[in-house]
C-alpha positions as CSV (number, residue, x, y, z in Angstrom):
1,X,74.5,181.8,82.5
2,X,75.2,185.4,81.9
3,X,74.5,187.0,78.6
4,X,77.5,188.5,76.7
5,X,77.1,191.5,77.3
6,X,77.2,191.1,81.6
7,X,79.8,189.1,80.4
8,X,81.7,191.8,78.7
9,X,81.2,194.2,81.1
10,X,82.6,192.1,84.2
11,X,85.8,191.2,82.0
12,X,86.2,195.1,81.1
13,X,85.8,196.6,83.8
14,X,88.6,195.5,85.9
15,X,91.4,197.9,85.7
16,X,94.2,195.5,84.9
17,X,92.7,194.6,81.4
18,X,94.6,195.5,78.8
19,X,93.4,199.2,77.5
20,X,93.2,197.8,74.0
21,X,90.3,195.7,74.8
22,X,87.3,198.0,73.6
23,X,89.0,198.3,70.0
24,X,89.7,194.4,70.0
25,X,86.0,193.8,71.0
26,X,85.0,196.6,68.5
27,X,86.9,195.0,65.8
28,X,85.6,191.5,66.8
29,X,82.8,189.5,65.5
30,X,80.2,188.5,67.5
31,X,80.2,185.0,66.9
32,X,83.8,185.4,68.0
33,X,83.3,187.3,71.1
34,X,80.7,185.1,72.2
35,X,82.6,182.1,71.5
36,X,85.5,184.1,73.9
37,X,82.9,185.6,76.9
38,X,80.3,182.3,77.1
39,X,82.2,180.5,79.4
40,X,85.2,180.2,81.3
41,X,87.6,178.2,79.7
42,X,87.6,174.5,80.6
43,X,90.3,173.0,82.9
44,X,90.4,169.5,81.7
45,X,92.9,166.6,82.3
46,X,95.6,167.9,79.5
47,X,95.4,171.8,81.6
48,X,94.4,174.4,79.1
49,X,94.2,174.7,75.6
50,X,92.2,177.3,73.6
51,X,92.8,180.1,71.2
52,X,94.4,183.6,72.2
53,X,93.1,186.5,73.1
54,X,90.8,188.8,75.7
55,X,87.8,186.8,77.2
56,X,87.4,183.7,80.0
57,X,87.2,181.3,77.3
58,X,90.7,182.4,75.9
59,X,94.3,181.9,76.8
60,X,95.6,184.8,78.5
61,X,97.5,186.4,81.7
62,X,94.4,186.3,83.3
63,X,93.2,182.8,82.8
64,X,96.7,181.4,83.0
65,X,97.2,183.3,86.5
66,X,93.7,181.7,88.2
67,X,94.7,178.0,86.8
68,X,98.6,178.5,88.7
69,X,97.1,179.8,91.7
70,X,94.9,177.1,91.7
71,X,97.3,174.8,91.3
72,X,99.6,176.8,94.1
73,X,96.8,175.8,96.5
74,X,96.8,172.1,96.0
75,X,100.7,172.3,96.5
76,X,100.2,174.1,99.8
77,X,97.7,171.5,101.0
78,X,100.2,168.8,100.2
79,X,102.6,170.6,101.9
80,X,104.8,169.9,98.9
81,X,106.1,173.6,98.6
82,X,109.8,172.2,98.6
83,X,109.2,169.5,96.1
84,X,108.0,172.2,93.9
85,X,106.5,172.5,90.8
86,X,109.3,172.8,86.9
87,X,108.3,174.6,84.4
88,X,108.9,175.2,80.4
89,X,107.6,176.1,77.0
90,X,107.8,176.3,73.6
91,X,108.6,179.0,71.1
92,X,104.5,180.4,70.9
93,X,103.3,183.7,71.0
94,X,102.7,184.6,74.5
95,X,104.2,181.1,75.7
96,X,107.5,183.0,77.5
97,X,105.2,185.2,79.5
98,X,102.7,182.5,80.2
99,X,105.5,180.4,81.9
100,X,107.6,183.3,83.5
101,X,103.9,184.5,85.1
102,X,103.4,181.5,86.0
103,X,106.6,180.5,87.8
104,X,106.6,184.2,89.8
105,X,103.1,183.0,91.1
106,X,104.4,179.7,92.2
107,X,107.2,181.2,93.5
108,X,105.6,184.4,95.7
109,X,103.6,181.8,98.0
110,X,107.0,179.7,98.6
111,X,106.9,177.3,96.4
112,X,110.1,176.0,94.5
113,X,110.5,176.7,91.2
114,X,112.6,175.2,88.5
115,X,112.1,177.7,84.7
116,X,113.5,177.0,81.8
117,X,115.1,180.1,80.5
118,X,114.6,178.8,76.7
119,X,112.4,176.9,74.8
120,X,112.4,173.0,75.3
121,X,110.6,169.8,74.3
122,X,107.5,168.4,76.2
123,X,109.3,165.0,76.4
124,X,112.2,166.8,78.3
125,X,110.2,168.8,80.6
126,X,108.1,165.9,81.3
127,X,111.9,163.6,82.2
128,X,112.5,167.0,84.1
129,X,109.7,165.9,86.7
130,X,111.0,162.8,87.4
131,X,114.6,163.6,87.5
132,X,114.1,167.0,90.1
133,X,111.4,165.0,91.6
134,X,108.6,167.7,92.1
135,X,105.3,167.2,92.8
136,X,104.4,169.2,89.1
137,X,105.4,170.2,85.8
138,X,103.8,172.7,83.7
139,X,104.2,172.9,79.9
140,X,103.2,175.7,77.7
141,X,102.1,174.6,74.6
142,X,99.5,173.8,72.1
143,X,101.4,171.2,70.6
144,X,100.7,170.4,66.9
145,X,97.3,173.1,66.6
146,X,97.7,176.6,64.7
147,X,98.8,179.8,65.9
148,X,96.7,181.5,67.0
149,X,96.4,178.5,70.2
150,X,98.2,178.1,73.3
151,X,98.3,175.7,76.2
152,X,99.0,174.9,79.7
153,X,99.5,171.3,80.1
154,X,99.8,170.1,83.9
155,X,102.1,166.7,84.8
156,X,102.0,165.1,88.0
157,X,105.0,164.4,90.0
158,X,105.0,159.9,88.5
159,X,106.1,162.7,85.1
160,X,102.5,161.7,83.7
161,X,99.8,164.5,82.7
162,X,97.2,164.4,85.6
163,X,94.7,162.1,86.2
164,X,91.2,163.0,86.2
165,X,90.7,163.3,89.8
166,X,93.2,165.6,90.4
167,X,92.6,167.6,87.4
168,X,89.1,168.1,89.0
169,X,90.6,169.3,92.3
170,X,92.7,171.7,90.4
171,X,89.4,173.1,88.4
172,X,87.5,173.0,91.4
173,X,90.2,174.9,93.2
174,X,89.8,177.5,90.2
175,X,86.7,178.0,89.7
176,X,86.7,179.3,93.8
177,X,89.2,182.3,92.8
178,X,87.1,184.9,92.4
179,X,89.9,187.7,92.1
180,X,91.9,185.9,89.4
181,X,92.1,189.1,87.1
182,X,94.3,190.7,90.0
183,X,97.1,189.4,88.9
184,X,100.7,190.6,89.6
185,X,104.5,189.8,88.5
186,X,106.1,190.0,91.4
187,X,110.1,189.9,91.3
188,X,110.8,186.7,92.8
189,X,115.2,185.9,93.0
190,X,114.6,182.4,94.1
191,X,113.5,181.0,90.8
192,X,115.9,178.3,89.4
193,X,117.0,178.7,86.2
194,X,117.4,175.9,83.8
195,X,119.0,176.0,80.1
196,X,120.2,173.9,77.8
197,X,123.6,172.5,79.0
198,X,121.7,172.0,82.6
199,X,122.3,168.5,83.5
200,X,119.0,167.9,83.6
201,X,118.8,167.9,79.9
202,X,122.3,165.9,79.5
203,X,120.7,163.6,81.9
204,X,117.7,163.4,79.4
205,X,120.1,162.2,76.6
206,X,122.0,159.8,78.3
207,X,119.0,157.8,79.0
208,X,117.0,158.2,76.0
209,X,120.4,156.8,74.4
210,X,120.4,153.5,76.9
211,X,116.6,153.1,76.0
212,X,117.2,153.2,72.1
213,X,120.4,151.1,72.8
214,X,118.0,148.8,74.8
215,X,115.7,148.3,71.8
216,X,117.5,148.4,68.5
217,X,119.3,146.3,67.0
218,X,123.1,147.4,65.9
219,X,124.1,147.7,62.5
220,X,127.0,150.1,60.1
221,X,124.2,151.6,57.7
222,X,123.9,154.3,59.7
223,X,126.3,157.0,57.5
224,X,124.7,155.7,54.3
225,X,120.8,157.0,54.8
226,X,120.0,160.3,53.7
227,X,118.1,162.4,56.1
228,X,115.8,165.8,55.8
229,X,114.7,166.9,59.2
230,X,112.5,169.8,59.5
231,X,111.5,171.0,63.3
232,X,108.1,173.0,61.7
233,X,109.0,176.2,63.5
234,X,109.1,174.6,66.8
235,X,111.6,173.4,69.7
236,X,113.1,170.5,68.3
237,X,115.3,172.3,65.9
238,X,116.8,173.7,68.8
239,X,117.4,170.0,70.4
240,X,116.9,166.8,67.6
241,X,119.6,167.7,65.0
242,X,122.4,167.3,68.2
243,X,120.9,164.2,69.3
244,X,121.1,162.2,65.9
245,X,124.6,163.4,65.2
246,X,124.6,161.9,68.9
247,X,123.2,158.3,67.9
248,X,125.4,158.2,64.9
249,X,123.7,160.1,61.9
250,X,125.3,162.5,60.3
251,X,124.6,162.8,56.5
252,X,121.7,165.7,57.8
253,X,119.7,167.9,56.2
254,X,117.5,171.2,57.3
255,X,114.3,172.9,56.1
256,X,116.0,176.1,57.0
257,X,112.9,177.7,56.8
258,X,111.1,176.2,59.3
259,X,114.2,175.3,61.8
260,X,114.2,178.6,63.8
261,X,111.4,178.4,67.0
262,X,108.8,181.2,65.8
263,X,105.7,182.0,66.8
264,X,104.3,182.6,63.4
265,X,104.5,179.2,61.8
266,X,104.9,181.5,58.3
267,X,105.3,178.5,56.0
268,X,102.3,176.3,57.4
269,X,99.3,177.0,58.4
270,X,98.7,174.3,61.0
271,X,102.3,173.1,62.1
272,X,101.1,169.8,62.6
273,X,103.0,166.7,61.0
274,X,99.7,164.6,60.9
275,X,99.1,167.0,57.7
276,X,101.3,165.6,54.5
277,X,101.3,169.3,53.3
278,X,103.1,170.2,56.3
279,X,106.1,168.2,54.5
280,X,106.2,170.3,51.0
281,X,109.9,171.6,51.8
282,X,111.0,168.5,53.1
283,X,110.3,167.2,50.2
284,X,111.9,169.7,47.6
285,X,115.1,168.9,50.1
286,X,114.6,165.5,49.5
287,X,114.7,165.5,46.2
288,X,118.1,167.7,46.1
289,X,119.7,165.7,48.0
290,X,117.7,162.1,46.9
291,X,117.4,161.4,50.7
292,X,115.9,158.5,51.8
293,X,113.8,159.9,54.6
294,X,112.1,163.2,55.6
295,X,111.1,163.7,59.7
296,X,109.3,166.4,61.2
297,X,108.2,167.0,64.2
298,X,105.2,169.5,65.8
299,X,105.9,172.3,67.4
300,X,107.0,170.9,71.4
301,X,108.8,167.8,69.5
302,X,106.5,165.3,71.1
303,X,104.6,164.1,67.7
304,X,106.7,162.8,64.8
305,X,105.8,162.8,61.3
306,X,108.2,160.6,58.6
307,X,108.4,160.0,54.8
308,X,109.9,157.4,53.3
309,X,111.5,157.4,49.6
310,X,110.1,154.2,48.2
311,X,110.5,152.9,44.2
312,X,111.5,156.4,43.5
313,X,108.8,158.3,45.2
314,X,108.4,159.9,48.9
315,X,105.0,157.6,50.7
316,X,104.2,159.1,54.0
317,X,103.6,156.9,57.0
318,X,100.8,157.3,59.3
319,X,100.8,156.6,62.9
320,X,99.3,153.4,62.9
321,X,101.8,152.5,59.9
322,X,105.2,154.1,62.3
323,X,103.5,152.3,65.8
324,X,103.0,148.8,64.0
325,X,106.5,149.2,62.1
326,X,108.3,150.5,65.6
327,X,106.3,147.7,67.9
328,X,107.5,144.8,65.3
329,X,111.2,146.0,65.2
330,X,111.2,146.3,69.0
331,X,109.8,142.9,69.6
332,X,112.1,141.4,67.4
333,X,115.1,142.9,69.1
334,X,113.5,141.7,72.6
335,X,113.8,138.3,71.1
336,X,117.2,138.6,71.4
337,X,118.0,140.1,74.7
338,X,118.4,138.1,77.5
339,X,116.7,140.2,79.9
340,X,113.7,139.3,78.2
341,X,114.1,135.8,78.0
342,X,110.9,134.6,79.0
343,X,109.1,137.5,80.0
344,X,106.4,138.9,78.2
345,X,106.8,142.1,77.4
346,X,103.6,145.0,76.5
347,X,102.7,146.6,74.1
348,X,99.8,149.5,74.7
349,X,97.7,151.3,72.0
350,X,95.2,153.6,72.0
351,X,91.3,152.4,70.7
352,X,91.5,154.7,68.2
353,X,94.5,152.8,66.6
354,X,94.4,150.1,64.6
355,X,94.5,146.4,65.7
356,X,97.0,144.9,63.8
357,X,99.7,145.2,66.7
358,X,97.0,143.0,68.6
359,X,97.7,139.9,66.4
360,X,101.6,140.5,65.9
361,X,101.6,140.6,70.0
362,X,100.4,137.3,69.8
363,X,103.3,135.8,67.6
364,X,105.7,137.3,69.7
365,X,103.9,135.8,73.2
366,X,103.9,139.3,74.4
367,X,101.0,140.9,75.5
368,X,98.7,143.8,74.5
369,X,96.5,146.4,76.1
370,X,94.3,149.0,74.5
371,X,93.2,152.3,76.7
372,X,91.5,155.3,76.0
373,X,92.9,158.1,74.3
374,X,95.6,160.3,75.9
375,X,99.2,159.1,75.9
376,X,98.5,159.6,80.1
377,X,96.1,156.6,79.9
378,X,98.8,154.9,78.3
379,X,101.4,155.2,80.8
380,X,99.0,155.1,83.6
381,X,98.6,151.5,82.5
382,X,102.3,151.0,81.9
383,X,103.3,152.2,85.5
384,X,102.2,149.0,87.0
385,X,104.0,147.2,84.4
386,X,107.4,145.7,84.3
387,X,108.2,145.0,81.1
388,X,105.9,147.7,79.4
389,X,108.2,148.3,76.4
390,X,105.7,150.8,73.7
391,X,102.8,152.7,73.7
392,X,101.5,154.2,70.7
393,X,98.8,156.6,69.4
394,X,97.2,157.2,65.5
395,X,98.2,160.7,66.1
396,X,101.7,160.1,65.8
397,X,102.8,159.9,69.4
398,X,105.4,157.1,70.6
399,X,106.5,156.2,73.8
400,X,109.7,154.1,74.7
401,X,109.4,152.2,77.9
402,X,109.2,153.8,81.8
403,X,113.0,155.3,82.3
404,X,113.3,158.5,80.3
405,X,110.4,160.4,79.0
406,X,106.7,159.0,80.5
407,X,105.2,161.2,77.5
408,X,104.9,161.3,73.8
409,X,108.2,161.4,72.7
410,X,109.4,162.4,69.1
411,X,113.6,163.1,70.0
412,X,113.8,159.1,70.6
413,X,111.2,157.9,68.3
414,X,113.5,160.0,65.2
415,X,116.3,157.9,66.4
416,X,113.8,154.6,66.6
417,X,112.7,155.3,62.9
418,X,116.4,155.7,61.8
419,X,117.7,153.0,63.2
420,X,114.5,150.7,61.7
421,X,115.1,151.9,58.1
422,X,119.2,151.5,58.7
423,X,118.2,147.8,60.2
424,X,116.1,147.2,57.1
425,X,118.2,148.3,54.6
426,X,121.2,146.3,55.4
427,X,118.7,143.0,54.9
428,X,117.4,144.5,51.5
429,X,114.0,145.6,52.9
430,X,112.7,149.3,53.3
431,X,109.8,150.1,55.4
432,X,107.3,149.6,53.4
433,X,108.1,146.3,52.4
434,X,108.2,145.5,55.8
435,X,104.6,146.9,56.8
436,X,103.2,144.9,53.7
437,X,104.7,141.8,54.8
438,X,103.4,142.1,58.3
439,X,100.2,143.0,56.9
440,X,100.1,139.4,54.9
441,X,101.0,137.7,57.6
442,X,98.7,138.5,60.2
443,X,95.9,141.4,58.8
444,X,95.1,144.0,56.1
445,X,94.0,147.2,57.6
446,X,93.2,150.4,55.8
447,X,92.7,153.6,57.3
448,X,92.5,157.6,56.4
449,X,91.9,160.2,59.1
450,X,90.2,163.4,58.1
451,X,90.2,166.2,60.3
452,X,87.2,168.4,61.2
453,X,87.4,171.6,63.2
454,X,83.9,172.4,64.9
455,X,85.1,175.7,67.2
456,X,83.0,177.3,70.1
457,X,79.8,176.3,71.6
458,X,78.4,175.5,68.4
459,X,81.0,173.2,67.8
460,X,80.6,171.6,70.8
461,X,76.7,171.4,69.7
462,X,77.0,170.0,66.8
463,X,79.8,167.1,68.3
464,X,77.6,166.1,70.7
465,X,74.8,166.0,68.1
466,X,76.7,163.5,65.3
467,X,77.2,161.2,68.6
468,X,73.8,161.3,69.7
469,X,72.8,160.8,65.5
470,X,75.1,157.7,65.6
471,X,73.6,156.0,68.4
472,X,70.1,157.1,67.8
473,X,70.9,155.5,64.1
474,X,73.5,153.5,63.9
475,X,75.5,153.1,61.0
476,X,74.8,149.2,59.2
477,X,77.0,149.6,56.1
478,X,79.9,151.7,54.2
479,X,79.1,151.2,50.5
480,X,79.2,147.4,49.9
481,X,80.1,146.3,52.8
482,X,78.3,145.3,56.0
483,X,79.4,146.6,59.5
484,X,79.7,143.1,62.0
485,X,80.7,144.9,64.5
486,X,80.6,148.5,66.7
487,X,81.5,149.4,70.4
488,X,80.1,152.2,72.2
489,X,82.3,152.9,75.2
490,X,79.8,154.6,77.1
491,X,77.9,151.2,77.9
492,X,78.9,148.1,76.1
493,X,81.2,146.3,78.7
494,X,85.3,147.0,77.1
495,X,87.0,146.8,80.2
496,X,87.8,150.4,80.5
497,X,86.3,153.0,81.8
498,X,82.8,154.0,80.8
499,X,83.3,157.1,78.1
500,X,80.8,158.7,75.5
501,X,83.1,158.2,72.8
């Protein structure tokens, strides 16, 4: 491996870095730059994802123009250049020029290329694939991580991130480009543009609607909740506040502060709704207005984050508490249709959820899966599945069936969560009431998630290290109690595929 300063050198001496770069590496610490110049930044199967900034193991024009030529080659090989390849972004710092670099690439070898000329949600550009049916979507975004991140997130043409094989083509493909800083914007006319009356996106809404339609039950409460909605600085101010006056809700109101797209996330550190901090002014709103629920979503509206108002106080709901809640409501109203009479329909989790879902399956006769994590392992599953009717992820990600959005998808789950409470309510019952009752009938399960960031290569050291420590010496007890059980996915036998998680 080169050392950083061969390292430095090579990046800096091509005459299409930016001239800034001496003062940025002057100004830099080395633990920094190393962390930027060690490597070249991982293609893995979400795309890219890493911090800003000058280096090979950064986001920037450079990186982002190797990965799209790289992925201009597989095209090509396909022979797919008029199937072509959509593309959009949210409201980050560098995210419009990512995507417009990235579409004049795609574009100047003869590929078709749909852009969106504003921001959008992941969800939508992820129904976009499916609906202009081309062989890729791109999406640039970091999703629910801080600022100073950006992405590159890489769908295949079935609308689902790709899977590992073909993410290794891609990086393979990549790492071959040995003239990647020689990039160029070159002034391509045939790029279609897409906004936010295109029918594509009125397309988007009219099934999400049919979906939610499909799996809630209809009540009148809808006028009477309450609602703060705060789109954390991201895209789905822009989009969710039309779509629930669409479904019916209308008593609204908006974190002002944080409903305009910005890259600089200036009330919240981290704009991620996993984090109850995130929701301080949704809940000053709240209590304004005594609303009965707060919703936020991250920054490409494909997480969603909710608080309820409960005996006079606001309880937030994890994502094992919303996917156990929105599985229950949506097998209930099954129970009722008669498309489903006798079927059985699925329900599909992530291992890193918990299993209470697994038991209310059972009293419902439907059936359960559990993959690996990554809402494209869950649809992967589901497309060979019929009646696949949820999928859900700890992280707050919900998906709704295989016609709209094969992706997290927080602009139907609001509508989901809002049409539970409204169901709820009119019986006497609010959310929480509900989750305690399903919990005494079938389990009691606990859980807190804390998150730790380990950044760079001694990050990546010290990961690998705490896995090695756990299986060198495993863990027997937590206080009192005894452990009866672990899995270690790398070798016990799950089912799934072997991973050292």
């Amino acid at each position: 491996m080169k050392n950083i300063n061969e390292s430095i050198y090579e990046w800096s001496s091509n005459s299409n870095v930016n001239s800034n770069l001496k003062d940025i590496i002057k100004n830099t610490s080395l633990k920094e730059l190393e962390d930027a110049f060690y490597k070249n930044i991982e293609f893995g199967t979400a795309g890219l994802r890493g911090k800003l900034g000058p280096g090979p193991n950064r986001m920037n024009l450079h990186t982002v123009s190797r990965v799209t030529r790289a992925i201009a080659k597989e095209i090509k090989e396909k022979k797919q250049e008029d199937k072509g390849v959509v593309i959009g972004r949210d409201s980050r710092e560098y995210s419009k020029e990512f995507s417009e670099l990235s579409a004049n690439i795609l574009a100047s070898q003869g590929i078709k290329v749909y852009l969106f000329d504003t921001v959008v949600p992941t969800p939508i550009l992820a129904y976009s694939i499916l609906h202009l049916e081309t062989s890729f979507g791109i999406m640039i975004t970091a999703s629910h991580n801080p600022k100073e991140y950006n992405g590159y997130k890489v769908y295949s043409s079935d609308g689902i991130q790709i899977s590992k094989e073909v993410a290794n083509k891609i990086s393979k493909n990549s790492s071959e480009i040995e003239d990647f800083l020689d990039y160029k914007f070159p002034e391509v006319e045939s790029i279609i543009s897409l906004d936010r009356d295109h029918e594509v996106v009125k397309s988007y809404y009219e099934k999400a609607k049919k979906t939610i339609e499909e799996f809630s039950f209809e009540n009148d409460e809808k006028s009477s909740i309450s609602i703060v909605y705060t789109g954390l600085h991201g895209v789905g101010g822009e989009y969710i506040p039309e779509f629930l006056r669409e479904n019916g809700y209308d008593n609204l109101h908006f974190v002002e502060e944080q409903m305009e797209p910005s890259k600089e996330f200036s009330t919240t550190p981290s704009p991620n709704p996993e984090d109850e901090k995130v929701f301080e002014y949704g809940k000053k709103l709240a209590l304004k207005f005594n609303s009965d629920v707060i919703l936020a979503t991250d920054p490409d509206a494909d997480r969603l984050g909710v608080m309820i108002k409960h005996n006079g106080r606001y309880e937030y709901l994890d994502g094992n508490v919303i996917g156990s809640l929105l599985a229950t409501y949506i097998l209930l109203k099954l129970r009722t249709n008669s498309d489903f009479q006798g079927k059985s329909p699925l329900i599909i989790k992530t291992i890193v959820s918990n299993n209470l879902i697994e038991r209310v399956s059972k009293t419902f006769n439907a059936r359960f899966e559990d993959v690996h994590v990554g809402f494209k392992n869950i649809y992967a599953k589901a497309m060979n599945e019929e009646y696949f009717v949820f999928g859900y992820e700890e992280s707050l990600g919900f998906g709704f069936g295989r016609n709209v959005s094969r992706e997290k998808d927080a602009i139907i789950a609001s509508v989901m969560v809002l049409n539970m409470i409204s169901h709820y309510n009119s019986i006497g019952y609010s959310l929480l009431d509900v989750y305690r009752e399903i919990q005494e009938t079938h389990s009691y399960t606990e859980e807190k998630m804390e998150s730790i960031l380990l950044e760079g290569s001694n990050g990546m050291d010290v990961m690998k290290e705490i896995i090695l420590d756990l299986k060198r010496n495993p863990i027997e007890s937590i206080n009192e109690f005894r452990i009866s059980k672990s899995i270690d996915y790398n070798s016990d036998e799950t089912g799934l595929e072997k991973e050292n998680v």
